[in-house]
PQR file with spaces between the fields and no chain letter, atoms N, CA, C, O and H, PARSE charges and radii, in Angstrom:
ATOM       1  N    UNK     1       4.215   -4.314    8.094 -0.4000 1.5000
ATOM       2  CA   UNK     1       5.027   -4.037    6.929 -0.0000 2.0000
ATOM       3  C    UNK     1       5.512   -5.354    6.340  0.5500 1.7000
ATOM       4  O    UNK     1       6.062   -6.161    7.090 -0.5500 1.4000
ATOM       5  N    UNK     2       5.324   -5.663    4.880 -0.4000 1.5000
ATOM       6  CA   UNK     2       5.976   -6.554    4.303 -0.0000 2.0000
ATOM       7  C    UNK     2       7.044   -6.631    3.631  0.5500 1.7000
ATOM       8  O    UNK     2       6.560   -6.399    2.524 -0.5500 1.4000
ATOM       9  H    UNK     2       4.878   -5.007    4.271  0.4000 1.0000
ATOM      10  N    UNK     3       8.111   -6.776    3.448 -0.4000 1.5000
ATOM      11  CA   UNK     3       9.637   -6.378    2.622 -0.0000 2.0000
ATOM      12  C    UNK     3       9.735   -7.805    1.988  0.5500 1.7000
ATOM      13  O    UNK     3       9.682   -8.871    2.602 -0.5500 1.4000
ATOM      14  H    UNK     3       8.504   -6.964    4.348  0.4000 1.0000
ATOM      15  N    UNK     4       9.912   -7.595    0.438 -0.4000 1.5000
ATOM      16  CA   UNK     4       9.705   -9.100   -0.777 -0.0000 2.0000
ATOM      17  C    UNK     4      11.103   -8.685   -1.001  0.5500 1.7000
ATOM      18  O    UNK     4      11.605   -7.643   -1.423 -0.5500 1.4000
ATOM      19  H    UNK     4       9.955   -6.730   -0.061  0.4000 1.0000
ATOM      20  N    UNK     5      11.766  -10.245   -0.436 -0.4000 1.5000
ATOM      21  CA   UNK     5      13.802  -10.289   -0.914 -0.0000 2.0000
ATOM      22  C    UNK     5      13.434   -9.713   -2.277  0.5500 1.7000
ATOM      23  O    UNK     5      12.323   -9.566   -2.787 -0.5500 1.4000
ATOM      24  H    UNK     5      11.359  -11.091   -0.094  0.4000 1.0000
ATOM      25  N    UNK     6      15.098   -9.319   -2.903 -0.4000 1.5000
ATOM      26  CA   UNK     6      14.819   -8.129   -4.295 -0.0000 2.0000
ATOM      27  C    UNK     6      14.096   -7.868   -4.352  0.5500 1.7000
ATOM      28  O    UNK     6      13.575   -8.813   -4.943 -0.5500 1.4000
ATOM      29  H    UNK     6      16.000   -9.438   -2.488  0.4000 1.0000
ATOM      30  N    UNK     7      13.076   -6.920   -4.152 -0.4000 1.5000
ATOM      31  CA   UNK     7      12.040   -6.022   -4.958 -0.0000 2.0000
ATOM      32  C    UNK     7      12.153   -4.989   -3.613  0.5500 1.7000
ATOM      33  O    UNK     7      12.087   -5.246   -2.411 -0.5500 1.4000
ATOM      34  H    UNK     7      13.499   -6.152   -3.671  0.4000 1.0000
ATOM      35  N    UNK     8      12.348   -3.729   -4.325 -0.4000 1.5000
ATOM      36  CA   UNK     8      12.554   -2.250   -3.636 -0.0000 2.0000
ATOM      37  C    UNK     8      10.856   -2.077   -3.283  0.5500 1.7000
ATOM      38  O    UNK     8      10.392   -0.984   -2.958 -0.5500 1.4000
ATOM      39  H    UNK     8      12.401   -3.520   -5.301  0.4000 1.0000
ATOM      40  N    UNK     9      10.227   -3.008   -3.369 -0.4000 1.5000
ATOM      41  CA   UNK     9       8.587   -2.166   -3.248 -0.0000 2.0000
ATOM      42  C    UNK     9       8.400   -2.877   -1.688  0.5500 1.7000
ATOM      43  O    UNK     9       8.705   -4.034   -1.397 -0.5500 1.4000
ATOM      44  H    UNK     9      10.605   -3.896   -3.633  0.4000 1.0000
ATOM      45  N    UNK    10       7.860   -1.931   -0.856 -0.4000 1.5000
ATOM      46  CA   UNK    10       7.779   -2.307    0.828 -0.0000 2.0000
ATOM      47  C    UNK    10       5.822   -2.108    0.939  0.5500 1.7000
ATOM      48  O    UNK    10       5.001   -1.574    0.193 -0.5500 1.4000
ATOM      49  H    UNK    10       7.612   -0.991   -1.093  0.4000 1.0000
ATOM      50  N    UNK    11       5.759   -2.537    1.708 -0.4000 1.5000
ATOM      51  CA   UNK    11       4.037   -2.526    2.059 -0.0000 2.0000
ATOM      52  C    UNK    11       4.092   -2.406    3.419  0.5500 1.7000
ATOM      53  O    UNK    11       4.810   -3.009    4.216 -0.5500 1.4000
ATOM      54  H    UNK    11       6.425   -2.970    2.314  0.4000 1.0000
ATOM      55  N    UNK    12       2.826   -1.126    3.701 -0.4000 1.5000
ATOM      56  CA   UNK    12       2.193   -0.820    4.708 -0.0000 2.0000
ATOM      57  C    UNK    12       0.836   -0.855    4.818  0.5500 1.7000
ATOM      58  O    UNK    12       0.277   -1.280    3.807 -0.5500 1.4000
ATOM      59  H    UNK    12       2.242   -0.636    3.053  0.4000 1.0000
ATOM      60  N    UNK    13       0.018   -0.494    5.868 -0.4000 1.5000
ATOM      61  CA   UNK    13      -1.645   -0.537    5.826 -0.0000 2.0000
ATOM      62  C    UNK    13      -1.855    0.490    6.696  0.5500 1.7000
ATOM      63  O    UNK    13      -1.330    0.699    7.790 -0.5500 1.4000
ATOM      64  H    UNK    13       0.472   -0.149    6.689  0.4000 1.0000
ATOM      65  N    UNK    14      -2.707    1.131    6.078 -0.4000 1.5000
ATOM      66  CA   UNK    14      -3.640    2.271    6.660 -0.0000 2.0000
ATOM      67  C    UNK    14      -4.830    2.267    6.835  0.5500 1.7000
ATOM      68  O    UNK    14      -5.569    2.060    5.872 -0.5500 1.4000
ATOM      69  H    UNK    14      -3.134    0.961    5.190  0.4000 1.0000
ATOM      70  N    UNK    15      -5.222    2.440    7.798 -0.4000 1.5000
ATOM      71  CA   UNK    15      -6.464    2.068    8.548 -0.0000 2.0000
ATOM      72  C    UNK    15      -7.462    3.747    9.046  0.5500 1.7000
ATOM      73  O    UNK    15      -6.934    4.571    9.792 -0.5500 1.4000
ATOM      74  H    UNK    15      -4.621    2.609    8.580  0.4000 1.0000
ATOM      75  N    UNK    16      -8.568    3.909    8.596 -0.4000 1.5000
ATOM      76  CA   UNK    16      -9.041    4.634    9.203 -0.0000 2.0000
ATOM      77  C    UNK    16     -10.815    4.298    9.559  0.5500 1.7000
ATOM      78  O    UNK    16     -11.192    3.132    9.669 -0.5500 1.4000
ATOM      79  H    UNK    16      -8.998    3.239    7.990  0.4000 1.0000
ATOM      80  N    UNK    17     -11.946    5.663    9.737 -0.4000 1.5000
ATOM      81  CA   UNK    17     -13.322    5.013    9.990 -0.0000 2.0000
ATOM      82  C    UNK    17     -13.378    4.452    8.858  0.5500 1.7000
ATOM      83  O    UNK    17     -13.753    3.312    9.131 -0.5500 1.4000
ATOM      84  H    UNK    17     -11.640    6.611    9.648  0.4000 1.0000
ATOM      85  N    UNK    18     -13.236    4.524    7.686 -0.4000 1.5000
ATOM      86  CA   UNK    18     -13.937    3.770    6.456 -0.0000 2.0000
ATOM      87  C    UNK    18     -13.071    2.131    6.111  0.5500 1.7000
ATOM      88  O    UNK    18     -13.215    1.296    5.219 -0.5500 1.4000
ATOM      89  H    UNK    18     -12.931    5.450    7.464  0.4000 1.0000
ATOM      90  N    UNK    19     -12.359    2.205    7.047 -0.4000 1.5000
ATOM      91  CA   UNK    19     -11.662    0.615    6.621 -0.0000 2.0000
ATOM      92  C    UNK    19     -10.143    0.316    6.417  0.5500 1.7000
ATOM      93  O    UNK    19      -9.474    1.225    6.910 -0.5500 1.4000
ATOM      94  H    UNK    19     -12.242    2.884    7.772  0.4000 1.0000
ATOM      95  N    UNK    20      -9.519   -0.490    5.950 -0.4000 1.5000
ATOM      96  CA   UNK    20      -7.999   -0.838    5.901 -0.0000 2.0000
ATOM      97  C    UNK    20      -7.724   -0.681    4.552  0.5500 1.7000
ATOM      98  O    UNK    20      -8.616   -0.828    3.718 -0.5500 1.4000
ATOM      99  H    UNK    20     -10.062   -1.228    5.550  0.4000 1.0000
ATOM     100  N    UNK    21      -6.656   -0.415    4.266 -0.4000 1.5000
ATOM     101  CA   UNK    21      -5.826   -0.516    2.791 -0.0000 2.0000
ATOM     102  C    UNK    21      -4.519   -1.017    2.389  0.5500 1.7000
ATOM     103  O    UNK    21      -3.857    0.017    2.301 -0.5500 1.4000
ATOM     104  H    UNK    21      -5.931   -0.296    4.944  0.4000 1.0000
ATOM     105  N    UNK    22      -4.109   -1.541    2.231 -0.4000 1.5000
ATOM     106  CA   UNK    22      -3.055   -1.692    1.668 -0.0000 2.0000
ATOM     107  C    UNK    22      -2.072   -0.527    0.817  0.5500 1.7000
ATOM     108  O    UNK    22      -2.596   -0.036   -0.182 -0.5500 1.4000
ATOM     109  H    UNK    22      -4.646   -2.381    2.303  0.4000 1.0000
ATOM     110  N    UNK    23      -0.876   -0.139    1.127 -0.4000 1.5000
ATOM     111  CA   UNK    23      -0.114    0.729    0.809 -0.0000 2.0000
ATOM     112  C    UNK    23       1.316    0.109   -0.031  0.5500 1.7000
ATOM     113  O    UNK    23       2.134   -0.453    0.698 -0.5500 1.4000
ATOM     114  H    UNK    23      -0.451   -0.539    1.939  0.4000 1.0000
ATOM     115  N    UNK    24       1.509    0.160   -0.923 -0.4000 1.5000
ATOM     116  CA   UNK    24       2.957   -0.264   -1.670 -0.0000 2.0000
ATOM     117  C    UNK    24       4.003    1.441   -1.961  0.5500 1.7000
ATOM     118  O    UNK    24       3.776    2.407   -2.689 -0.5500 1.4000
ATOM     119  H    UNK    24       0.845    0.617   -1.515  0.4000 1.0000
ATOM     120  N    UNK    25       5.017    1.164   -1.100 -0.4000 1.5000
ATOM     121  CA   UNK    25       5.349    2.323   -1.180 -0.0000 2.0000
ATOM     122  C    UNK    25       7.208    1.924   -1.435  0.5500 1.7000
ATOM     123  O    UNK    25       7.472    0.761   -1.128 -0.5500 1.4000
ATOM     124  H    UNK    25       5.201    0.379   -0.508  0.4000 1.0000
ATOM     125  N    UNK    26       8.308    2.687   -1.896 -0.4000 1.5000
ATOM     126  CA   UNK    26       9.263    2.698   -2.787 -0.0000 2.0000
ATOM     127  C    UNK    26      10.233    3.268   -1.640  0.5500 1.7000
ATOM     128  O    UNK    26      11.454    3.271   -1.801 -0.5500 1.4000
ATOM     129  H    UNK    26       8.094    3.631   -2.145  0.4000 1.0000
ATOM     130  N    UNK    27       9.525    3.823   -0.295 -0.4000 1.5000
ATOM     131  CA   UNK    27      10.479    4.768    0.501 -0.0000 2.0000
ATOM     132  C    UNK    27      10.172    3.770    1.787  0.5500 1.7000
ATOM     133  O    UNK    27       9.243    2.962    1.757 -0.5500 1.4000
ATOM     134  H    UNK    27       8.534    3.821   -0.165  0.4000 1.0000
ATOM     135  N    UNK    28      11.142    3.935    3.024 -0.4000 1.5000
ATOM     136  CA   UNK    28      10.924    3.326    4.066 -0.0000 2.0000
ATOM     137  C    UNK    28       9.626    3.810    4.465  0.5500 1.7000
ATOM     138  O    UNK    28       9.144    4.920    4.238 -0.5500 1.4000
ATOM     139  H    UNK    28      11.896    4.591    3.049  0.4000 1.0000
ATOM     140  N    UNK    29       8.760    2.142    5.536 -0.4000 1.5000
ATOM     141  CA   UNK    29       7.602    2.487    5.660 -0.0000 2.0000
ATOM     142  C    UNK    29       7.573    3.007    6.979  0.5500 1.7000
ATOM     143  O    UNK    29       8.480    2.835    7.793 -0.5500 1.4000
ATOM     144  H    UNK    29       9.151    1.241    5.720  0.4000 1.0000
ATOM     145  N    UNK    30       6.162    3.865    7.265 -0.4000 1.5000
ATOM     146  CA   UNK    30       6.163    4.372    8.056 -0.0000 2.0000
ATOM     147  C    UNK    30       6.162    3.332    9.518  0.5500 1.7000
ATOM     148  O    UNK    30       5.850    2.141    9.541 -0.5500 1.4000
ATOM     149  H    UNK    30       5.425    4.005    6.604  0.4000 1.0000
ATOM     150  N    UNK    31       6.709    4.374   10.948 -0.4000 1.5000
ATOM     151  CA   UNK    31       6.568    3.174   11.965 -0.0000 2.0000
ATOM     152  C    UNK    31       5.143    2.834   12.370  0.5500 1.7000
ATOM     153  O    UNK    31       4.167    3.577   12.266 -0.5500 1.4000
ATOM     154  H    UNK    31       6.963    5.341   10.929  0.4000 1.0000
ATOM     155  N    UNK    32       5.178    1.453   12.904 -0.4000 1.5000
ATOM     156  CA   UNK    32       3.838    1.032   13.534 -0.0000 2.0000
ATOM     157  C    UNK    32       2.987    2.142   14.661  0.5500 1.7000
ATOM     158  O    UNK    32       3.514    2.584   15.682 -0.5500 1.4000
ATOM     159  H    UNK    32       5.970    0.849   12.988  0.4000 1.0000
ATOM     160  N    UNK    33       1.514    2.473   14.187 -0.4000 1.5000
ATOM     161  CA   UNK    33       0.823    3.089   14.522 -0.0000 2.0000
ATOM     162  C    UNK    33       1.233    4.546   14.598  0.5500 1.7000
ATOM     163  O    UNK    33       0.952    5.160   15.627 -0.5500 1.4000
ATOM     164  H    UNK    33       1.086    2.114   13.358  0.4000 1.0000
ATOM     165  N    UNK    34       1.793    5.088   13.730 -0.4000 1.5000
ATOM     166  CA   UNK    34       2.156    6.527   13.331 -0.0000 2.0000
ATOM     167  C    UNK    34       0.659    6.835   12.580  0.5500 1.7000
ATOM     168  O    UNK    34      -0.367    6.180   12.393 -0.5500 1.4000
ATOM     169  H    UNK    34       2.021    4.589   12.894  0.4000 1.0000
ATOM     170  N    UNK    35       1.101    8.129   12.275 -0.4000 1.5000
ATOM     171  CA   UNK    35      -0.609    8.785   11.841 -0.0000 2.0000
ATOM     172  C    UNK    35       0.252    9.571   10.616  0.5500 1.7000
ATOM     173  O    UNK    35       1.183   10.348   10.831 -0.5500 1.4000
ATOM     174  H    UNK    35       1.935    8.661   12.427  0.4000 1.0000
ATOM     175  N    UNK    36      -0.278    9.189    9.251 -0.4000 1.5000
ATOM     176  CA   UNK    36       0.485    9.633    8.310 -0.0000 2.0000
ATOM     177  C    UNK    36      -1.073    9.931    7.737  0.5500 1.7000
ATOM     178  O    UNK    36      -2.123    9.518    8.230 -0.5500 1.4000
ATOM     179  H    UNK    36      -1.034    8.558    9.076  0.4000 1.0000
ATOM     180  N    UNK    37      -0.865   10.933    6.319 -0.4000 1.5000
ATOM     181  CA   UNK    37      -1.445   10.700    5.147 -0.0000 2.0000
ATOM     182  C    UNK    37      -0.271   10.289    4.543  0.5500 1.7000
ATOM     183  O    UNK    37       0.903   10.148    4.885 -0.5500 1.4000
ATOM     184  H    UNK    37      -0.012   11.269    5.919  0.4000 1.0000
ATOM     185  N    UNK    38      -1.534   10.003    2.637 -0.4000 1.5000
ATOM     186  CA   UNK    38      -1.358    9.207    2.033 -0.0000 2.0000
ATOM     187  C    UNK    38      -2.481    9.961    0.744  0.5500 1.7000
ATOM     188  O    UNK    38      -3.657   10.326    0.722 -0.5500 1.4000
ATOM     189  H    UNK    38      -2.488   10.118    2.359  0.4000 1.0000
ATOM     190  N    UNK    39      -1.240    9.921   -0.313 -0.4000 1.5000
ATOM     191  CA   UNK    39      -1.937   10.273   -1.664 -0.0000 2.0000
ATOM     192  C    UNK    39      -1.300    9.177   -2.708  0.5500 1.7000
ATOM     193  O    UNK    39      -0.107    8.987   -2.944 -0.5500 1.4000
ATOM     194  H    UNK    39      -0.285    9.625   -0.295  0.4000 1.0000
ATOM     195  N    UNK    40      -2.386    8.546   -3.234 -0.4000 1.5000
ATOM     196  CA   UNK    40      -2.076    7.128   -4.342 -0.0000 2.0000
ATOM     197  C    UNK    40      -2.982    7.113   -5.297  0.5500 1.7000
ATOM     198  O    UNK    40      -3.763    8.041   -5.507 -0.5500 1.4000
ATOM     199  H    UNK    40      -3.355    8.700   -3.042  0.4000 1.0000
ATOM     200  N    UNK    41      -2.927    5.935   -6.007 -0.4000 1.5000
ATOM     201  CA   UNK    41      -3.748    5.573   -7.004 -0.0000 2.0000
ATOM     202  C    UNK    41      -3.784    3.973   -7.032  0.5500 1.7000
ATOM     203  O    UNK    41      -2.897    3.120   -7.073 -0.5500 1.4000
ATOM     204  H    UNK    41      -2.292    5.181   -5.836  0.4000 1.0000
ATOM     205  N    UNK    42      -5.416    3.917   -6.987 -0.4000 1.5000
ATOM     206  CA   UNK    42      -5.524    2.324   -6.702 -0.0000 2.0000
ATOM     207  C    UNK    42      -4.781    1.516   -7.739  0.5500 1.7000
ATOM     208  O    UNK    42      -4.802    1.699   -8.956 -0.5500 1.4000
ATOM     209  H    UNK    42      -6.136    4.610   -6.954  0.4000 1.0000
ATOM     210  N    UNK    43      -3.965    0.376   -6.908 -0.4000 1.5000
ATOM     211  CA   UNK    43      -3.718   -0.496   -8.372 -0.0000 2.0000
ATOM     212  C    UNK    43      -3.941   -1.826   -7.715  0.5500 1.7000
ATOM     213  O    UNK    43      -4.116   -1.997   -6.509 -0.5500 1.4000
ATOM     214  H    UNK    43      -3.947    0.227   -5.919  0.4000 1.0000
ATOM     215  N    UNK    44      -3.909   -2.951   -8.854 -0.4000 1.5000
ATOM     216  CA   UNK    44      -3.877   -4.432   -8.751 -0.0000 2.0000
ATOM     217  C    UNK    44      -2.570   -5.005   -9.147  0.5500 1.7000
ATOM     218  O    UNK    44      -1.824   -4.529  -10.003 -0.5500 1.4000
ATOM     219  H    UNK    44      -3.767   -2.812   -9.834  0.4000 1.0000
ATOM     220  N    UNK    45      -2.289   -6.455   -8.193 -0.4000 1.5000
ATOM     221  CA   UNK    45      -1.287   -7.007   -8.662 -0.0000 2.0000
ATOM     222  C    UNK    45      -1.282   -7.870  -10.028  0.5500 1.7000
ATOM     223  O    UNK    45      -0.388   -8.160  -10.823 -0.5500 1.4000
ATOM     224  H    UNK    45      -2.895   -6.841   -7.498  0.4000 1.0000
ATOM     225  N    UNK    46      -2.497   -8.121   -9.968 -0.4000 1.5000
ATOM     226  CA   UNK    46      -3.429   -9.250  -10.815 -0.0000 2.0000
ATOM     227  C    UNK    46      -4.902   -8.968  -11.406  0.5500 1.7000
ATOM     228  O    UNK    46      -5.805   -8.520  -10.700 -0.5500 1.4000
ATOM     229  H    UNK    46      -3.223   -7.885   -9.322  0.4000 1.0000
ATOM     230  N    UNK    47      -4.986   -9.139  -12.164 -0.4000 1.5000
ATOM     231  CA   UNK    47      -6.315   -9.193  -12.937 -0.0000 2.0000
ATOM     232  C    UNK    47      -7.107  -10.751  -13.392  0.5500 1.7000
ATOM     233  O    UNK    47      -7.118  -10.908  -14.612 -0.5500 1.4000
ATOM     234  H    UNK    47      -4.252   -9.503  -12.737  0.4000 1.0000
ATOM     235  N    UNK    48      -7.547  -11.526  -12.847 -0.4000 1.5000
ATOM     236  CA   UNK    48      -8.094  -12.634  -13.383 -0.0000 2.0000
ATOM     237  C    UNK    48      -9.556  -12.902  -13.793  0.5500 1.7000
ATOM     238  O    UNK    48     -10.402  -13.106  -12.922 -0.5500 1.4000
ATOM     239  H    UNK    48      -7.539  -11.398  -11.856  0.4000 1.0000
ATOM     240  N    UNK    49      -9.826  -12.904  -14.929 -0.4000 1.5000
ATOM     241  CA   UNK    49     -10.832  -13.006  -15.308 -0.0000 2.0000
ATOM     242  C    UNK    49     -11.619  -11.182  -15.339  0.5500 1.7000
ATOM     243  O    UNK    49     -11.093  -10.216  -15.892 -0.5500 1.4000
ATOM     244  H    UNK    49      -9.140  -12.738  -15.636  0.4000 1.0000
ATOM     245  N    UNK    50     -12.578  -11.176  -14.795 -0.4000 1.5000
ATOM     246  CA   UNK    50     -13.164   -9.944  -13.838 -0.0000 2.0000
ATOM     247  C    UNK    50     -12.732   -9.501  -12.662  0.5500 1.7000
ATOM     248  O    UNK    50     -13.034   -8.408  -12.183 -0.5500 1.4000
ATOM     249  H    UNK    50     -13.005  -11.962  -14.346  0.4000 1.0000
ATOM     250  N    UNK    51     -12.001  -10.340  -12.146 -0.4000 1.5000
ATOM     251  CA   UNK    51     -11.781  -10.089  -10.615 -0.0000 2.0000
ATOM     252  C    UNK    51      -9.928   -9.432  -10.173  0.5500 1.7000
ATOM     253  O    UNK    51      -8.783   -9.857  -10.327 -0.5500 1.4000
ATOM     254  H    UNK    51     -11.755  -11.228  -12.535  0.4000 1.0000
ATOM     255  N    UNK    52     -10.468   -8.422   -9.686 -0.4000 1.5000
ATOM     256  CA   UNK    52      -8.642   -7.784   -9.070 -0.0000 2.0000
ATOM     257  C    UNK    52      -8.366   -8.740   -8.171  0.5500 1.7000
ATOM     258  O    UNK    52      -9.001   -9.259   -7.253 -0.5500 1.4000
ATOM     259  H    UNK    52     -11.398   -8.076   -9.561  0.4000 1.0000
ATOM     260  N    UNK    53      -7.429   -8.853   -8.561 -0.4000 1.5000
ATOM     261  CA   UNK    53      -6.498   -9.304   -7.133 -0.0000 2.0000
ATOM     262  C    UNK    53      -5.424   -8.813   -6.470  0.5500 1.7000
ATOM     263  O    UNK    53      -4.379   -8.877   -7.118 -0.5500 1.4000
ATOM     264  H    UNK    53      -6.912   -8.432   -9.306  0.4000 1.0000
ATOM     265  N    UNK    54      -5.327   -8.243   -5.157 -0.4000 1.5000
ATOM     266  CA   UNK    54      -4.521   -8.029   -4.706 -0.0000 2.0000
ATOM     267  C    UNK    54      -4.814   -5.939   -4.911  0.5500 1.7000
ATOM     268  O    UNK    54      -3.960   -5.158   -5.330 -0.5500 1.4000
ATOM     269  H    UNK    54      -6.176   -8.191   -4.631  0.4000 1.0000
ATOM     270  N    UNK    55      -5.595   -5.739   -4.663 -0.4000 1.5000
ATOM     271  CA   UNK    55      -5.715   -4.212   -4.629 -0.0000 2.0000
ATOM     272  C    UNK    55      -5.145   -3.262   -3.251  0.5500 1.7000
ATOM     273  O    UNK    55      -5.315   -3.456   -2.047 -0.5500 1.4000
ATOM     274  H    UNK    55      -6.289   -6.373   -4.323  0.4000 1.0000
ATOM     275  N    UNK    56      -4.556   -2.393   -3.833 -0.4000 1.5000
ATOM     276  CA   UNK    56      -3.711   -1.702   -3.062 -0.0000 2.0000
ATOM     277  C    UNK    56      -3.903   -0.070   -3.168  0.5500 1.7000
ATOM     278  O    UNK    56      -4.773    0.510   -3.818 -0.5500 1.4000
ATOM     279  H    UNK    56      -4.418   -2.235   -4.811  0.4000 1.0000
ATOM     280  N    UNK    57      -2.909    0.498   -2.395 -0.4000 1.5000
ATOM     281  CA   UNK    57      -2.767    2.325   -3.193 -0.0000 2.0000
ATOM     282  C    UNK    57      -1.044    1.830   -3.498  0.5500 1.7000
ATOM     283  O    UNK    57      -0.197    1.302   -2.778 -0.5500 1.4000
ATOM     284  H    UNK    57      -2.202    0.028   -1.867  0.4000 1.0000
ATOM     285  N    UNK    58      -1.045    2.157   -4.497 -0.4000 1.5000
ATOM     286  CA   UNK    58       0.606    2.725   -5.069 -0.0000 2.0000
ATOM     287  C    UNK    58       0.701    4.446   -4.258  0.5500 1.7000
ATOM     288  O    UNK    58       0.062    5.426   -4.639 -0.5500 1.4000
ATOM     289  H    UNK    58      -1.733    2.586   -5.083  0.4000 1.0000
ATOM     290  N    UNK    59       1.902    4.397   -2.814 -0.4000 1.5000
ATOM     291  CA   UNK    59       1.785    5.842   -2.632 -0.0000 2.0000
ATOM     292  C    UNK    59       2.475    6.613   -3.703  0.5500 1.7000
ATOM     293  O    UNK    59       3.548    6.314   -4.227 -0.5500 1.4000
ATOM     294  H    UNK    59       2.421    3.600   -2.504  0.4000 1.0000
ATOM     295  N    UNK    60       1.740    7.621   -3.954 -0.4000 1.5000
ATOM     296  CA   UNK    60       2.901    8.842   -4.973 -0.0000 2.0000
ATOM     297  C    UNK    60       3.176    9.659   -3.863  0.5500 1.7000
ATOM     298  O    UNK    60       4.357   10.003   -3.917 -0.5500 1.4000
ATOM     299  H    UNK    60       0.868    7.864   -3.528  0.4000 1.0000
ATOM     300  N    UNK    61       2.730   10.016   -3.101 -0.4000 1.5000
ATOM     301  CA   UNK    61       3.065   11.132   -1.655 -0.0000 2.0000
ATOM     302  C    UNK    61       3.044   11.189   -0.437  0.5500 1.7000
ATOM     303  O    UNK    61       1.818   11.078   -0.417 -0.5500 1.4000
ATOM     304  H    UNK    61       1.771    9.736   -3.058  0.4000 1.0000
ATOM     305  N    UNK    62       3.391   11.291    1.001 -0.4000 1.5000
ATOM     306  CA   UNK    62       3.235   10.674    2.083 -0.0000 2.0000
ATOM     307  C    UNK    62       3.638   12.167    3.054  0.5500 1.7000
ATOM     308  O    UNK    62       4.430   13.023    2.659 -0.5500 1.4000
ATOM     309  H    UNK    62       4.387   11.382    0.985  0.4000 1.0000
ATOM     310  N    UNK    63       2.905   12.219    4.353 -0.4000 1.5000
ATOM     311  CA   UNK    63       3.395   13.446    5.014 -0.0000 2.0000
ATOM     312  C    UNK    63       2.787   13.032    6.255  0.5500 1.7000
ATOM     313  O    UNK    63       2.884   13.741    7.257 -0.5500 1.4000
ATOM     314  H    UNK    63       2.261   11.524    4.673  0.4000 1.0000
């Protein structure tokens, strides 16, 4: 989990067979190695040129 001084936005990662993700989520994150879903929509922090940077899921839902 990452917590950025001022900014309410917290980061987690979810991992399953298809790979890791990055999670930016608004609510406390879940604890280490809990088994959650996760409903989002991909976003970027950055756009440069062609290239995303920094791609994530924004969660909208968690259970």
């Amino acid at each position: 989990m990452l917590k950025l001084p001022f900014v309410a936005t917290k980061l987690y990662s979810v991992r399953d067979e298809s790979g890791e993700i990055n999670v930016r989520t608004a609510r406390e994150a879940p604890l280490a190695g809990s088994e959650v879903r996760v409903k989002g929509v991909l976003d970027t922090v950055a756009s440069i040129g062609d290239q995303n940077v920094g791609l994530h899921l924004r969660e909208i839902e968690r259970w």
